[in-house]
C-alpha positions in Angstrom: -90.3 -76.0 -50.3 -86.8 -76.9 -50.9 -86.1 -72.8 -51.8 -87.6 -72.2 -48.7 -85.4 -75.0 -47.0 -82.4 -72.9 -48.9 -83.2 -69.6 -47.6 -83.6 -71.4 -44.0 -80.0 -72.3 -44.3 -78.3 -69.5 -45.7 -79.8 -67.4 -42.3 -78.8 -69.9 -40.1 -75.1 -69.7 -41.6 -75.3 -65.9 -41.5 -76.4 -65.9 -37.5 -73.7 -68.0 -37.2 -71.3 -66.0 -38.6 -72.2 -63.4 -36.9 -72.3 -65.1 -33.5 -69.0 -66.5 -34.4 -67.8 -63.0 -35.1 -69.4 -61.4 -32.0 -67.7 -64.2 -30.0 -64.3 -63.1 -31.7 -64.7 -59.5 -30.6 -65.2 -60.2 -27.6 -62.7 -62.4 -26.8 -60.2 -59.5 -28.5 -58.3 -56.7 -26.8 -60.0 -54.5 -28.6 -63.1 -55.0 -26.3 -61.7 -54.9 -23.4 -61.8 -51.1 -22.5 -65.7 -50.9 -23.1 -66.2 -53.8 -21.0 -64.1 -52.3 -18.4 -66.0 -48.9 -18.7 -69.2 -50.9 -18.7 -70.0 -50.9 -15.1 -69.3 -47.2 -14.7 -71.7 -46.3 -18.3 -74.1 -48.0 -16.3 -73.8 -46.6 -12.8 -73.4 -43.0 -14.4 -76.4 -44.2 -16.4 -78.8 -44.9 -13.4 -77.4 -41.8 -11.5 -77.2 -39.2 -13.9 -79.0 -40.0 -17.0 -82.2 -41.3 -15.8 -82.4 -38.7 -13.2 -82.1 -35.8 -15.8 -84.7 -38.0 -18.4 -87.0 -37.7 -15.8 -86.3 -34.5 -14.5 -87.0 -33.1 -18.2 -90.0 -34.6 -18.6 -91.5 -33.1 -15.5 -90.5 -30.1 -16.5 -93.6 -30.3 -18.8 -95.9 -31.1 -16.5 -97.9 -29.5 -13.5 -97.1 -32.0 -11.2 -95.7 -31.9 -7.1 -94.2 -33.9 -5.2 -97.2 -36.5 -4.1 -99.1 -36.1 -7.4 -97.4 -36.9 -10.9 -100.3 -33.8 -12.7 -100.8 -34.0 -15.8 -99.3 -32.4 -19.5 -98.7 -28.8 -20.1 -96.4 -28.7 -23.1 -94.3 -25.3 -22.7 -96.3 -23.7 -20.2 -93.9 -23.6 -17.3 -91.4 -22.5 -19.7 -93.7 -19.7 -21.2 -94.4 -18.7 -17.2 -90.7 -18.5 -16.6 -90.3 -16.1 -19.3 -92.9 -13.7 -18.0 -91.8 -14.0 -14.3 -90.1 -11.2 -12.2 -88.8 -14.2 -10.2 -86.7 -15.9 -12.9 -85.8 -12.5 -14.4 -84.5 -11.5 -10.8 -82.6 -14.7 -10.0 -81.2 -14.7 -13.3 -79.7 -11.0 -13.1 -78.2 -12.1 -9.7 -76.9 -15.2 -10.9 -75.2 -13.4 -13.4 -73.4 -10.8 -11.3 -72.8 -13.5 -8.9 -71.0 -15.5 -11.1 -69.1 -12.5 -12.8 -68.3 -10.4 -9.9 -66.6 -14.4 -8.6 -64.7 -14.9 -11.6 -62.8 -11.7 -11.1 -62.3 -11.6 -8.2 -60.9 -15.2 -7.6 -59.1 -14.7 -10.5 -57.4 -11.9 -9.8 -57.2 -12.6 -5.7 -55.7 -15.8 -7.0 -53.0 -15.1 -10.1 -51.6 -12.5 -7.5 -51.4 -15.2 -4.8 -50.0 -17.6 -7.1 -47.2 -15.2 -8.5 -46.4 -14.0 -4.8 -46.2 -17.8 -3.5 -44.0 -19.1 -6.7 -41.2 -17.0 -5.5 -38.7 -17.7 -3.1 -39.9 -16.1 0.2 -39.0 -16.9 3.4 -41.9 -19.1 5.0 -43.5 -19.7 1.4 -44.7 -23.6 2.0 -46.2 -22.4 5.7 -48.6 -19.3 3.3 -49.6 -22.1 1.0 -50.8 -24.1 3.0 -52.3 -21.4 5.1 -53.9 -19.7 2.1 -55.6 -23.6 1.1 -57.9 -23.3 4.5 -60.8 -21.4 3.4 -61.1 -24.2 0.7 -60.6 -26.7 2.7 -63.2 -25.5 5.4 -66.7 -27.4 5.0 -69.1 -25.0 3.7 -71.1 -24.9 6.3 -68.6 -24.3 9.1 -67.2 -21.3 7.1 -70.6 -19.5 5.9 -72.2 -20.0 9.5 -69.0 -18.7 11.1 -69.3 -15.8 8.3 -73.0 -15.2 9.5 -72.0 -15.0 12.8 -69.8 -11.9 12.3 -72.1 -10.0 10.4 -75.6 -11.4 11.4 -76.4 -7.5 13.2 -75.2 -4.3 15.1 -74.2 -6.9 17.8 -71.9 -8.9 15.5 -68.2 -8.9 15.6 -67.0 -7.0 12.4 -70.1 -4.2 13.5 -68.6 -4.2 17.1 -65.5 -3.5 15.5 -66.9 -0.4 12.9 -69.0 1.1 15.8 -65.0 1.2 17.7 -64.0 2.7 15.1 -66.3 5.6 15.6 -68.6 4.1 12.2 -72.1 3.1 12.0 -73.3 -0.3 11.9 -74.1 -2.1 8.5 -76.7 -4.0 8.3 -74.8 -6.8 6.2 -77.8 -9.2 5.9 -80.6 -7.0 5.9 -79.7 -4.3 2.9 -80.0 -5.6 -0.7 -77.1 -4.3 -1.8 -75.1 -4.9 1.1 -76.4 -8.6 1.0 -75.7 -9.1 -2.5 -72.0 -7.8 -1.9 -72.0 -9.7 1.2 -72.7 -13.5 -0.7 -70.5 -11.8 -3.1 -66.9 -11.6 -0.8 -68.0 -14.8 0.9 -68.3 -16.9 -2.1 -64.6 -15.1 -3.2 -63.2 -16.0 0.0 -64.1 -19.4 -0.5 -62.9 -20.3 -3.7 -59.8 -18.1 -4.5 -57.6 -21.0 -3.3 -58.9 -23.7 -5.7 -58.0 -20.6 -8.4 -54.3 -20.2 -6.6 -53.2 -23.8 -6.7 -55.0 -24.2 -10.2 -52.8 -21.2 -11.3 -49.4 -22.1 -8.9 -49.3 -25.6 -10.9 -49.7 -23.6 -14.3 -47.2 -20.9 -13.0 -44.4 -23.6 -12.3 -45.1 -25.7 -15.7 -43.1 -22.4 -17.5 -39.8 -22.8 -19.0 -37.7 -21.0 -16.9 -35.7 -20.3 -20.0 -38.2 -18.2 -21.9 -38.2 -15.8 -18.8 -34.6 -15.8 -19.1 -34.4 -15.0 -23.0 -36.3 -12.1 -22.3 -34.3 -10.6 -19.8 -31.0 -10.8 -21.8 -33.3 -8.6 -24.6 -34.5 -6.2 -22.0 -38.0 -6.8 -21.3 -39.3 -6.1 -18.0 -41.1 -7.4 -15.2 -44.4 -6.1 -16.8 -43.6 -6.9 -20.2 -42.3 -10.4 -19.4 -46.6 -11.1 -17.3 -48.0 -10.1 -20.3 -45.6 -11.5 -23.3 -45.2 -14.9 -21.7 -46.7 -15.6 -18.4 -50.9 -15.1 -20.0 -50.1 -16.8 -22.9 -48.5 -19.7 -21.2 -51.4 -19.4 -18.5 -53.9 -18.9 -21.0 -55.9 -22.4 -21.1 -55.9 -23.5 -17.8 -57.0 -19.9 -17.1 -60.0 -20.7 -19.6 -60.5 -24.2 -17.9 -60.8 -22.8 -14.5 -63.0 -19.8 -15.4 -65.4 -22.1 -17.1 -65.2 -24.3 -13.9 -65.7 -21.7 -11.8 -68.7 -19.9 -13.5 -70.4 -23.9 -13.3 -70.0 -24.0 -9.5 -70.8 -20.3 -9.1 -73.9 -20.7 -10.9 -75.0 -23.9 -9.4 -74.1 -22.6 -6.0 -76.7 -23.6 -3.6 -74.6 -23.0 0.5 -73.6 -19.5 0.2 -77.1 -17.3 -0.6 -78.8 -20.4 1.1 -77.1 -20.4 4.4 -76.3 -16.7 4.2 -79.5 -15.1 3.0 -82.1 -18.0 2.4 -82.2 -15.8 -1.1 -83.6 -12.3 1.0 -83.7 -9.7 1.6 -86.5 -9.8 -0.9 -85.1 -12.3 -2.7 -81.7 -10.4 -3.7 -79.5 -12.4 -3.5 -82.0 -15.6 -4.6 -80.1 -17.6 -7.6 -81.4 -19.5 -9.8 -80.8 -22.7 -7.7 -82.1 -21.4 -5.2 -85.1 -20.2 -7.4 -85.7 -24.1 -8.6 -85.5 -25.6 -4.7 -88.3 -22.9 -3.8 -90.6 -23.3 -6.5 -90.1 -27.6 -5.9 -90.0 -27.1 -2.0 -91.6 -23.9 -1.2 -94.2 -23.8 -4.3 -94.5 -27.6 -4.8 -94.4 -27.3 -8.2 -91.8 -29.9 -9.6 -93.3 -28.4 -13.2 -91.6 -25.0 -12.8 -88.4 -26.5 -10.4 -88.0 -28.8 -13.1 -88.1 -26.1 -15.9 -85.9 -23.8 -13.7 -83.3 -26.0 -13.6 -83.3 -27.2 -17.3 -82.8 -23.7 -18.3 -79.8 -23.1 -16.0 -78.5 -26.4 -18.0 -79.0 -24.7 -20.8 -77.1 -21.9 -20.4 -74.2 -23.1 -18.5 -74.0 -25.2 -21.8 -74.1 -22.3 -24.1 -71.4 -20.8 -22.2 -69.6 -23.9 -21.8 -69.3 -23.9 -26.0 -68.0 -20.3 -25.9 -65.5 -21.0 -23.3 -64.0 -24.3 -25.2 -64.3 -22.6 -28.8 -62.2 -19.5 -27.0 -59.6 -21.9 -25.4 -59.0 -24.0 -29.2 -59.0 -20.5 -30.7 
């Protein structure tokens, strides 16, 4: 009894040295930046986190939206594999987020170089050049739609004056694909020309001059010191780019709806019909778990690139 009464009071001592040092830690500094973060781990937790827990574990089931189904292990990943769908929208979103990469790069390094010099007018073209950006989405794409929806449209009113043949911008697979293509270029070059405009005016002004005084030219001055200096805020804003490309839902959507024959159908888009049009939450949910999956495989290779 009374070494039982001993070990009583040695844990009580020990809780209360723990409660006193508890007590002390929160009453430091050094707590204070978790507990101001707490709120927002919490709301991020509620938003994001549970959202996604959930999301994943529907993605092994054969569930819709009314009924919760029951387990299927890897089935709906297994059916992703062998689907033409999934290889289709895959493909697409590929090119679509290749075929944007390049071309708001290079739309907006040569916007940014021509705006960083001193031209005449030069704060009126920056701001000018920010409005497709600044556009909502859907005013922009519908306006877009609008000019090439048929023969009738504007920019086919104008080919046919021309003495050309109409296109059928919406209706060909090809053309539809370039169509979301230009579209989706034309909407996010900007955010790549201020990115790169901010980068392009962080240089030392001195290293361009150094190199003049040796000789180098315009050409060999880009490529010597303007990449390199360029050269991780490029990789930031590519890897940015590819995640909104990817998960780009307005453009196909309110271009296409993912036709012609679902060319121009991404894997977003693929998720929302298999949930919406399908009611399978099983395979939406699998859908978008692989996207996650390799937007974070690329997301690696871009950082380990931009440390290298």
């Amino acid at each position: 009894m009374i070494g039982h009464a001993e070990h009583a009071g040695d844990m009580q001592h020990t809780r209360a040295i723990q409660r006193s040092r508890a007590g002390r830690w929160f009453r430091s500094e050094k707590s204070l930046p978790l507990l101001l973060l707490l709120p927002s781990i919490l709301m991020i937790a509620g938003v994001i986190a549970w959202p996604m827990i959930i999301g994943f574990e529907d993605g092994f089931m054969n569930g819709t939206l009314l009924r919760p189904g029951t387990f299927v292990g890897l089935d709906n990943y297994v059916h992703l594999a062998a689907s033409d769908d999934f290889h289709n929208a895959l493909w697409f979103s590929v090119v679509f987020a290749v075929f944007n990469i390049i071309g708001c790069y290079s739309l907006g390094l040569a916007l940014a170089l021509l705006t960083n010099q001193h031209l005449p007018g030069r704060g009126f073209f920056r701001i000018a050049l920010l409005l497709p950006w600044i556009v909502p989405s859907i005013v922009s794409i519908v306006s877009w739609r609008w000019m090439i929806a048929d023969e009738r449209a504007l920019i086919n009113q104008v080919i046919v004056g021309l003495g050309g043949q109409p296109v059928y911008f919406l209706s060909d697979s090809h053309w539809a694909q370039a169509t979301v293509i230009v579209i989706k270029v034309w909407r996010s070059f900007p955010f790549m020309m201020l990115s790169l405009l901010a980068a392009l005016q962080g240089i030392d002004r001195s290293m361009y001059e150094a190199a003049e005084i040796d000789g180098a030219t315009a050409r060999q001055a880009f490529f010597h010191i303007t990449l390199p200096q360029i050269r991780n805020i490029s990789i930031v804003l590519c890897l940015l780019m590819t995640i909104w490309t990817v998960n780009d839902f307005d453009t196909p959507w309110l271009l296409t709806q993912g036709g012609p024959a679902n060319a121009t159908e991404n894997l977003v888009l693929l998720a929302y019909r298999y949930t919406f049009g399908r009611n399978n939450v099983g395979l939406g949910s699998a859908t978008s778990f692989v996207t996650l999956a390799l937007l974070m495989v690329i997301v690696v290779i871009l950082l380990r690139r931009k440390e290298s």
